[in-house]
C-alpha positions in Angstrom: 0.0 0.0 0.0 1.0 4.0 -0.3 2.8 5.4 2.5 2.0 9.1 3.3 3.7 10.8 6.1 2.2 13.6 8.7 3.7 15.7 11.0 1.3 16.0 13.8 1.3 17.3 17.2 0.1 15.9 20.8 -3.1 17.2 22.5 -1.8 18.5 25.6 -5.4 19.4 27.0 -8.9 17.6 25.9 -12.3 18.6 26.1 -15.0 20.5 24.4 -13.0 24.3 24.7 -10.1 23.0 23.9 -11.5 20.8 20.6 -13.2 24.4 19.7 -10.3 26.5 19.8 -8.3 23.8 17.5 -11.3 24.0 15.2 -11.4 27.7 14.9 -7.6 27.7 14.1 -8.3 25.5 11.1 -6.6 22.5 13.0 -8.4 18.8 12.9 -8.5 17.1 16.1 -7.4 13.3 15.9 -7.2 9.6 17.8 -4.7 6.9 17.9 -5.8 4.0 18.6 -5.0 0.2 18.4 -2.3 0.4 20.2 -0.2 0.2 23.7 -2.3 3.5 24.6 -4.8 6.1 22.8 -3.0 9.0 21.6 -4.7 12.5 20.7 -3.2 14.7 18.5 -3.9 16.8 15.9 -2.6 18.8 12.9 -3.7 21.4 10.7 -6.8 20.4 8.1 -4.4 21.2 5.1 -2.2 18.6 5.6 -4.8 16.1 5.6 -5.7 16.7 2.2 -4.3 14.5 0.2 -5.2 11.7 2.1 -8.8 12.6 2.8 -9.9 13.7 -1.0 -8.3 10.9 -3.0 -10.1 7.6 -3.5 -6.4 6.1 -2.6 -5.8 4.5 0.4 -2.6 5.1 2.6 -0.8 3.8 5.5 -0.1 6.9 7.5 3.5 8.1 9.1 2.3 9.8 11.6 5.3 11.8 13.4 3.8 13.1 17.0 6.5 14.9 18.3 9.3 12.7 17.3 7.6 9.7 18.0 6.2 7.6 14.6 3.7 5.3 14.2 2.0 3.7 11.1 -1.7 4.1 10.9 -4.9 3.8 8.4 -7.5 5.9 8.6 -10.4 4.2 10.1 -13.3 7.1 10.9 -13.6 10.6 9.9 -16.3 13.6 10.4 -17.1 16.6 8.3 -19.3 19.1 9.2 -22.7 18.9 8.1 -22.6 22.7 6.4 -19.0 23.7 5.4 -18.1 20.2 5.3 -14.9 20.6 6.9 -12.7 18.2 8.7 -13.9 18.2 12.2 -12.8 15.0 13.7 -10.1 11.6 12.7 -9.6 8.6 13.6 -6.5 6.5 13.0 -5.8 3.0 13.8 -2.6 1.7 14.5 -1.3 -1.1 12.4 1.4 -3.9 12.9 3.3 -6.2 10.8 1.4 -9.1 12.1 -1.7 -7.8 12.6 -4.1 -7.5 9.9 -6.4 -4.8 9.4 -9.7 -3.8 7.4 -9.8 -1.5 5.0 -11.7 -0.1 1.7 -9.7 -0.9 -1.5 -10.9 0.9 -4.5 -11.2 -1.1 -7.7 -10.3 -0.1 -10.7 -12.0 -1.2 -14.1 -8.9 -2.6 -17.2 -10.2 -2.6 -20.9 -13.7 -2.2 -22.3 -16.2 -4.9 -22.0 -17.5 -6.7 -25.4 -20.7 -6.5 -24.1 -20.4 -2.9 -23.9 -18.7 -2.8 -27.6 -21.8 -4.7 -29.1 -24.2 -2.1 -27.4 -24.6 -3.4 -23.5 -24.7 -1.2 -20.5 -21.8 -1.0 -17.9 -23.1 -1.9 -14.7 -20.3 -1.1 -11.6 -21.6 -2.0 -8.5 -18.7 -1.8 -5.8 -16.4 0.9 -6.6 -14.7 -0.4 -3.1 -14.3 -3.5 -1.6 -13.9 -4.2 2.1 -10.9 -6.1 2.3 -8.8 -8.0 5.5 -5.5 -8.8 5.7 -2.0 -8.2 6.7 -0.6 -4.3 5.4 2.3 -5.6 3.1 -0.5 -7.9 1.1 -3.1 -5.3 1.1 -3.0 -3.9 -2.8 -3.3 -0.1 -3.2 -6.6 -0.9 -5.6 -8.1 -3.6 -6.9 -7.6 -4.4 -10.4 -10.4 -6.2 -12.7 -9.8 -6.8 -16.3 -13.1 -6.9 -18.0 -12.3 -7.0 -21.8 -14.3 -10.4 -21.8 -17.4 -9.7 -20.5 -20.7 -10.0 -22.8 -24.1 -8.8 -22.6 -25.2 -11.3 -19.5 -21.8 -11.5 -17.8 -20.7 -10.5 -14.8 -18.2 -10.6 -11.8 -18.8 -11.6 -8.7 -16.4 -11.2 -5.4 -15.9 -14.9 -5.3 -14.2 -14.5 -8.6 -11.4 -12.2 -7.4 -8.7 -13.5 -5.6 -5.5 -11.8 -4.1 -3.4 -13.8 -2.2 -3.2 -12.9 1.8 -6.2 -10.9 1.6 -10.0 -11.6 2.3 -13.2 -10.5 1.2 -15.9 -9.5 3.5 -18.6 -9.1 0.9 -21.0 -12.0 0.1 -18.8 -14.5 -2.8 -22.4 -14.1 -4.6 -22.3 -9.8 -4.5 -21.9 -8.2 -7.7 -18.5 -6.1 -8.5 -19.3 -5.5 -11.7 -21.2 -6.7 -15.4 -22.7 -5.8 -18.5 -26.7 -5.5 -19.0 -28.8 -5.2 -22.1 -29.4 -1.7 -23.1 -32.6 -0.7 -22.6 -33.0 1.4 -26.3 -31.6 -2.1 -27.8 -35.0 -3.9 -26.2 -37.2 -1.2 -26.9 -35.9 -1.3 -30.8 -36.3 -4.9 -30.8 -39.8 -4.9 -29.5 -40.5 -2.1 -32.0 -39.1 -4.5 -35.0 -41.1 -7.2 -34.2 -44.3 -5.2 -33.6 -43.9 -3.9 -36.9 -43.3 -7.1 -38.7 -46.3 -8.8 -36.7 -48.5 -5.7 -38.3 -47.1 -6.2 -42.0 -47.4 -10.0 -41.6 -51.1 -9.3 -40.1 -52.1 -6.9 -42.9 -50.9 -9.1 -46.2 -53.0 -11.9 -44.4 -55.9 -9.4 -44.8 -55.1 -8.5 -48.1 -55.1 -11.8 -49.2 -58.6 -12.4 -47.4 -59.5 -9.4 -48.8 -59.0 -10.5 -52.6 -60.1 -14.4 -52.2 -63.7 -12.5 -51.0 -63.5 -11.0 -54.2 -62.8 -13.0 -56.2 -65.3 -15.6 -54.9 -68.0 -13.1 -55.1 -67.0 -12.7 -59.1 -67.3 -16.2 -59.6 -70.9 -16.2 -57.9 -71.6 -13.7 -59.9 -70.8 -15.3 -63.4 -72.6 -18.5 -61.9 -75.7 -16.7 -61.7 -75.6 -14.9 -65.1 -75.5 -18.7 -66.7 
């Protein structure tokens, strides 16, 4: 996974003032946890920007006075109105621990389902995946050059080694569907057929009443 480091500083004071006056500075309040001991800190919201608004995922220096440990970024509040950063939580990771995280996926080629006039349909855009930090991927990659109008991927048919899926095996990541102008112009096509074939039967009823009314006719002049 990517590494992003942070310099951050230690809460010296906790509580609702204090939390306010880091706020109103522009400063995010944050929370270690996972390990030995919780740790507060915080730092200021700009340098938390590129790992909050990126659909990466990172494991997280995170230098508090000297003092590093590697994190992931487990919880995180905006306000409801300015959006802003108001709170983080971090959780501490180990070499022999594994954690769970979000991995993005990430779509290869262009389906043949979608080349002959099928609809795209991505379901999971992120997966929620367990397992130890050096065999998590940075996103999950699906090549779907092969998929047809029916097909589709399903998490049971994704496999990385050391890591697990939490999502049902039968959950949908991603397929192609039938395009819904493609039915409608079908429909249309046969409808129209059905009312030629329908009107040359008529036709032909038509002209057999004719002509057997002719031949009526020339019978009864004899």
């Amino acid at each position: 996974m990517k590494t992003l480091a942070i310099n951050v500083k230690e809460r010296e004071k906790v509580g609702k003032s204090n939390t306010r006056a880091l706020r109103n500075q522009g400063n995010v309040p944050c929370v270690l946890y996972g390990g030995e001991k919780q740790v507060t800190f915080y730092a200021h919201e700009n340098d938390f920007r590129k790992l909050v608004y990126t659909p990466d995922v990172f494991v997280v220096e995170l230098n508090i006075d000297g003092n590093k440990f590697r994190a992931i970024m487990q919880d995180i509040q905006f306000h409801p109105v300015s959006e802003k950063i108001l709170h983080i939580d971090f959780l501490q990771v180990f070499d022999d621990k594994p954690v769970t995280v979000s991995i993005p996926v990430i779509l290869e080629g262009i389906a043949e389902g979608v080349r002959n006039g099928g609809n795209l349909m991505f379901r999971r855009n992120k997966i929620i995946t367990k397992g130890l930090v050096a065999n998590l991927p940075d996103a999950i990659k699906i090549n779907i050059e092969h998929l047809k109008i029916g097909m589709f991927t399903y998490i049971k048919d994704l496999d990385i080694e050391g890591c697990e899926f939490l999502a049902p095996g039968n959950s949908v990541v991603v397929g192609v569907k039938t395009a819904r102008t493609a039915i409608e112009e079908t429909v249309e096509e046969d409808d129209e057929a059905t009312e030629g074939a329908e009107g040359a039967e008529g036709a032909s009823e038509e002209q057999k009443a004719s002509e057997d009314k002719s031949k009526d006719t020339a019978d009864s002049k004899e």
